[in-house]
C-alpha positions as CSV (number, residue, x, y, z in Angstrom):
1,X,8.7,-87.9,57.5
2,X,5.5,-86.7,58.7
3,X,4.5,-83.6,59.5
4,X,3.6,-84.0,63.3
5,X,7.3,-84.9,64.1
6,X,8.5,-81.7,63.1
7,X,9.6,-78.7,65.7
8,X,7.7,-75.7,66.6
9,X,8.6,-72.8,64.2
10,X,10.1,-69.9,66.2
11,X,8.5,-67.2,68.1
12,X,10.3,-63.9,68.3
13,X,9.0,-61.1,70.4
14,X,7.4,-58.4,68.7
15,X,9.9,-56.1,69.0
16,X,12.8,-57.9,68.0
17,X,15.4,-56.3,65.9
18,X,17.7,-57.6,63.3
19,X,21.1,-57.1,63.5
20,X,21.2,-56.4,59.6
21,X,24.6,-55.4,57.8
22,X,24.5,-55.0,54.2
23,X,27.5,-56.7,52.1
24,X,30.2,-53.7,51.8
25,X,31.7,-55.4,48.2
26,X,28.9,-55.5,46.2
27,X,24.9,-54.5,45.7
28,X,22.7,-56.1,48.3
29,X,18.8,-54.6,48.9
30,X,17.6,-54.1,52.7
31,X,15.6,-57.2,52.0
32,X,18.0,-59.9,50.9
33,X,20.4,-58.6,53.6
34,X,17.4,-59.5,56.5
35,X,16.8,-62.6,55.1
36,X,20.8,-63.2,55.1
37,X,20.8,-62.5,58.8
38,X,17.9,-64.4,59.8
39,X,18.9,-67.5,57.6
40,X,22.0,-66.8,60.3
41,X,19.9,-67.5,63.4
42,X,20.3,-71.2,64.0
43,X,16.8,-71.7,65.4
44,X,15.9,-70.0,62.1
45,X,18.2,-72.2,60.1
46,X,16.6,-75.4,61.1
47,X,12.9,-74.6,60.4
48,X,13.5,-73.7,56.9
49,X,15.1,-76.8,56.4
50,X,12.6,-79.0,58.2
51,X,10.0,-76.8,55.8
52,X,12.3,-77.6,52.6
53,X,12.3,-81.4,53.2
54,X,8.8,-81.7,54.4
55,X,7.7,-79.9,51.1
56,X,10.1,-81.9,49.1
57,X,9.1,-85.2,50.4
58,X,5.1,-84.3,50.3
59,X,3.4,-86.8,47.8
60,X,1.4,-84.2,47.0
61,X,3.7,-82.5,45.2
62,X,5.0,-85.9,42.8
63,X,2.0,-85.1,41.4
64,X,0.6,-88.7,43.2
65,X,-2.2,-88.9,45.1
């Protein structure tokens, strides 16, 4: 897929605050539980994956030029 046909990343106001709960059952750093709560925003969600499979599907990194 090419790059060009992929959406906008998302923009989040400056001041925007995660709703971030750490995991009650077991150990969990302050870090790993923002990225679990932004991985939970949907908008969020879907550019990591559209960054996962344009990096997976990149020639460049076959190791073809």
């Amino acid at each position: 897929m090419k790059w060009y046909r992929f959406p906008k990343s998302p923009v989040f106001p400056a001041d925007h605050q995660w709703q971030v709960e750490k995991r009650k059952n077991a150990y969990e750093s302050d870090v790993t539980a923002l990225v679990r709560a932004m991985v939970a925003d949907d908008s969020i969600r879907e550019d990591q994956r559209a960054a996962w499979e344009r990096w997976r599907n990149d020639a460049g990194s076959k190791g073809t030029s």
